[in-house]
C-alpha positions in Angstrom: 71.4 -45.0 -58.0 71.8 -41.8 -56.1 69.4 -41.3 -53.6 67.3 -37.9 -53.4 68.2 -35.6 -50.5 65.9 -32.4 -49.9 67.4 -28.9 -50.0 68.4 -27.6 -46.3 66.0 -26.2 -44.8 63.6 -28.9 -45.7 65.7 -31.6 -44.5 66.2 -29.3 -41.3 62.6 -29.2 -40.6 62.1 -32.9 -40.7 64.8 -33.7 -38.6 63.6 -30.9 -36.0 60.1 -32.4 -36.1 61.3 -36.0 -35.7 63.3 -35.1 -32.3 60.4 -33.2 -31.4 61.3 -29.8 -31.4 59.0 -26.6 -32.1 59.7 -24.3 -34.9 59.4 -20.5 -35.8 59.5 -20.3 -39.5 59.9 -17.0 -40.9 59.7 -16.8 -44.7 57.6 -15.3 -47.5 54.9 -17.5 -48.6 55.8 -17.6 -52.6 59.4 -18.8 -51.7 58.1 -22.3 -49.6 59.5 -25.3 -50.9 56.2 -28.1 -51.5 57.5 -29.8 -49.0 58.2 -27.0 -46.7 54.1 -26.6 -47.5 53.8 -30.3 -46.3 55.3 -29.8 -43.0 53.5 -27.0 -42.4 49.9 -28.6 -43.4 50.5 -31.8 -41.6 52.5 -30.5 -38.2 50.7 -28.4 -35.2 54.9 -27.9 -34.0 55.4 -25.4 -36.2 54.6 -21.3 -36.5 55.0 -19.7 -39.4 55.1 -16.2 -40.3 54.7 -14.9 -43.9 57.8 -12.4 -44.4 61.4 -12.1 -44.0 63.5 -11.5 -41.2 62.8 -8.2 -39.7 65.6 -8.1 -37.1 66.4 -9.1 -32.9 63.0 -8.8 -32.1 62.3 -12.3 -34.2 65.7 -13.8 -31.8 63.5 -13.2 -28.3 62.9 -16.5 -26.6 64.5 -19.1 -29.1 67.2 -21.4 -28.3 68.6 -22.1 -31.8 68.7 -20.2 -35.1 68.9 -22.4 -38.8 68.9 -19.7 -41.4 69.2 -20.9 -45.4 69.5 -17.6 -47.1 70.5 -16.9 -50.9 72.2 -13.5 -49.3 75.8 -13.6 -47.8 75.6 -10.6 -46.1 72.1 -10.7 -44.6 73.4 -14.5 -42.9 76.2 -12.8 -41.3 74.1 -10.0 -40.2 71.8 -12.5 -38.9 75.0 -14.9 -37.3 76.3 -11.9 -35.4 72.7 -10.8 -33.8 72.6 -14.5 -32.8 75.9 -14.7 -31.2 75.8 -11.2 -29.3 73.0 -13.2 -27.9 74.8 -16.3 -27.2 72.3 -18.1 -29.5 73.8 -21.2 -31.2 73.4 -20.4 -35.0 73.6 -22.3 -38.0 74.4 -21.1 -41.7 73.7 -23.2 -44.5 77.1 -24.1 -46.5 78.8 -21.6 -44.6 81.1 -23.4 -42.2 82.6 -20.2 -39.9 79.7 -19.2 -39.9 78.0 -22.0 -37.9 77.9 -22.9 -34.2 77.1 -26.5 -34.7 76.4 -28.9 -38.1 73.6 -31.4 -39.0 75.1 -35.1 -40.0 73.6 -37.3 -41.9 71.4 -39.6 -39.7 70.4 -43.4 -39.6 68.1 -44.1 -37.9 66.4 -47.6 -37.3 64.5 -48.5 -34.1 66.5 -47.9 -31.2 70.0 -47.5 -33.2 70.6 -43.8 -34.1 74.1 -43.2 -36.2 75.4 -39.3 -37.5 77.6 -39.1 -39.6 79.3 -35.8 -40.1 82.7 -33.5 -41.7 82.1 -31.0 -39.2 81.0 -28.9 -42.1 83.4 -30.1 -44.8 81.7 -31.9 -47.6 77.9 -32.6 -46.4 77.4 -34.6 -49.6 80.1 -36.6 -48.8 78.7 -37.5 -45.2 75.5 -38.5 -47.2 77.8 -40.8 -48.8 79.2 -42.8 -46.3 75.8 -42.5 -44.5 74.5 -44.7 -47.2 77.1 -47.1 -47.3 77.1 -47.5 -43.8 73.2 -48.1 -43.8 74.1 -50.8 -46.7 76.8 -52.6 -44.6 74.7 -53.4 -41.2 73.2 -56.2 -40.3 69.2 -56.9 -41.0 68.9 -58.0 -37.3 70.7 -55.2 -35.8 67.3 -53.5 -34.2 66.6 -57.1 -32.3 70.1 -57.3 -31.2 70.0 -54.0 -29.2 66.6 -54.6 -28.1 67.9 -58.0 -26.3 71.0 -56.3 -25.0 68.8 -53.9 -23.9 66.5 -55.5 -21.8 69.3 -57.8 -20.5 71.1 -55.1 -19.2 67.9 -54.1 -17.7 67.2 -57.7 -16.0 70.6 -58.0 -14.6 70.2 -54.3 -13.1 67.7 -55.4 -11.4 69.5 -59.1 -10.3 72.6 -56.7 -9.1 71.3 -52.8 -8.2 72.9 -49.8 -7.5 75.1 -47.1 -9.5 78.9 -47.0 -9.8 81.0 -48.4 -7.6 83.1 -52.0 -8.0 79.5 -53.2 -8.7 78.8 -51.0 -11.2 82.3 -51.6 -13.1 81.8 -55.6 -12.6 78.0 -55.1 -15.0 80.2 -52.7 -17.5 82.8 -55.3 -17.6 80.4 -58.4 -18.1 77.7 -56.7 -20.7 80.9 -55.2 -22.7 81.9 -59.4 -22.5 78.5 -60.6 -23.7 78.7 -57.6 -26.2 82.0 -58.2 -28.0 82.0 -62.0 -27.9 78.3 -63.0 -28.6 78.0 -62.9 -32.6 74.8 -60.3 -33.5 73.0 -63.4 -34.8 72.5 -64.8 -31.2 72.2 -61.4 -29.4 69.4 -61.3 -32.4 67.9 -64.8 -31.2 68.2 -64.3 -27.2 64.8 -65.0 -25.7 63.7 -64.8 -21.6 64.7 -68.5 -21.1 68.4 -67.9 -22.5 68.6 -64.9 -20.8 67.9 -65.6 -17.0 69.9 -68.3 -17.9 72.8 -66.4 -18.7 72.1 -64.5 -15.4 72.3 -67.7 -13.2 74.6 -69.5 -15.0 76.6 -66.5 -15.7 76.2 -63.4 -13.9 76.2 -65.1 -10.4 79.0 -67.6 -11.2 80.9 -64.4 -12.2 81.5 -66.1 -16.0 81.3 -64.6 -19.3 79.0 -67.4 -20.9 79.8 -68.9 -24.1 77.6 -68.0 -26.9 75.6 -70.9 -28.6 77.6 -70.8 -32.2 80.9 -69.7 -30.7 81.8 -70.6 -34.5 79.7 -67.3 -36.2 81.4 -64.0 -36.9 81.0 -61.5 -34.4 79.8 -58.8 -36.8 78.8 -60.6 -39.9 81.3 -58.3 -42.1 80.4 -55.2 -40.0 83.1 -53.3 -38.7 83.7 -53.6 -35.4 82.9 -49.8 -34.9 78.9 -50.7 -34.5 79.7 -52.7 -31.0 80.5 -49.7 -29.2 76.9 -48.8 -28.7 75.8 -52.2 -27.1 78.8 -52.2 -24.8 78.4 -48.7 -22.9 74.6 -47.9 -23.8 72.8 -51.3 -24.3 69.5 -49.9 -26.2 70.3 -46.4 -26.2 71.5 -44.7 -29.1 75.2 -44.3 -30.7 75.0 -40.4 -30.5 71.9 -38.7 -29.2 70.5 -36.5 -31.9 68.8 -33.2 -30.8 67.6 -35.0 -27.7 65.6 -32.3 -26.2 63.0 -30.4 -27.1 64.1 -26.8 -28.4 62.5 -23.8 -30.0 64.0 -23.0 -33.6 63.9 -19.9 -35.7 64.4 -20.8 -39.6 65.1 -17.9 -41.4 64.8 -18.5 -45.5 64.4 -15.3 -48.1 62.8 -15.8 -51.7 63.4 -14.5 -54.9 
């Protein structure tokens, strides 16, 4: 079964809100989407203002421009004020048109994944975003957590940054990560981990997992290690990571 997927801007405004950013929304009231409605009822990040796009007095003090406008003309009109202003801009399904693209995201716990075609077939970036989601591991969030905070204990057992030090934790936490199978990163409690720190770490050994015998990835492809090698609990790709000011520009009709 297909999944539903919200028209752009709303989709837009979700993602926005979820990484924490504040909005501008400029459009007339008797184009809003009911979700668009929803947003605004039940966010205090968002300001909206009942018309359309008057001009480069409504570009002062933002960082980003999203416009999804049923008028060619009027987005490029809008994409040119932006970039004479060296504001990154972003057209709906019009790909020259756009400094930068929104993926599809997944999202569980401390795991973030975007998928996208640099503007080439969004639907198809849906897609694979839902097969991917369907392929990984039910454990996957405890597995990062437990890489996580053993990367954390053994910065603390071995401090500093970069360095032959520094190289020696990469090397050893890329070891653990590509040779442990998910299920026991999944299962590693304080006891196994201090042990694998003394036992380990100091002895300057890769310990062997518990069930040496278990797939790595259970299936997965291999593609889903690279996060706990470099980044431990920190996400794949960092997805609007700040907090930024948009301007959504939408016209009714």
């Amino acid at each position: 079964m297909e999944k539903y997927t919200l028209p752009p801007t709303e989709g837009r405004i979700g993602s926005v809100l979820a990484a924490g950013g504040y909005i501008t929304l400029i459009s007339p009231n008797e184009g809003l989407h009911p979700k668009t409605r929803f947003f605004l009822d039940n966010s205090d990040r968002i300001f909206y203002i009942d018309r359309l796009f008057s001009g480069p007095e409504d570009l002062k003090n933002v960082d980003m421009v999203l416009t999804a406008i049923d008028d060619a003309e009027a987005s490029k009109r809008i994409c040119v004020m932006c970039r004479e202003r060296r504001i990154p801009v972003n057209v709906a399904d019009d790909p020259p048109n756009c400094d930068f693209y929104f993926g599809s995201q997944i999202q569980k716990g401390p795991l973030q994944i975007l998928i996208s075609t640099n503007g080439k077939s969004p639907k198809l970036a849906n897609v694979l975003k839902n097969r991917i989601e369907e392929s990984l591991p039910l454990n996957v969030n405890q597995a990062i957590n437990n890489v996580g905070s053993l990367r954390k204990k053994l910065r603390v057992l071995a401090p500093g940054v970069g360095g032959e030090l520094g190289k020696r934790r990469m090397r050893w936490m890329s070891s653990i990560c590509t040779t442990w199978p998910m299920d026991d990163l999944a299962q590693l409690n304080e006891t196994t981990m201090e042990n694998m720190l003394t036992e380990g770490w100091e002895k300057g050994i890769v310990p062997k997992p518990p069930h040496p015998g278990r797939s790595i990835f259970n299936g997965v492809s291999s593609v889903f290690v690279v996060g706990f090698c470099t980044g431990a609990a920190t996400s794949l790709i960092v997805f609007l990571g700040q907090k930024y000011l948009f301007t959504s520009f939408l016209h009714a009709r």
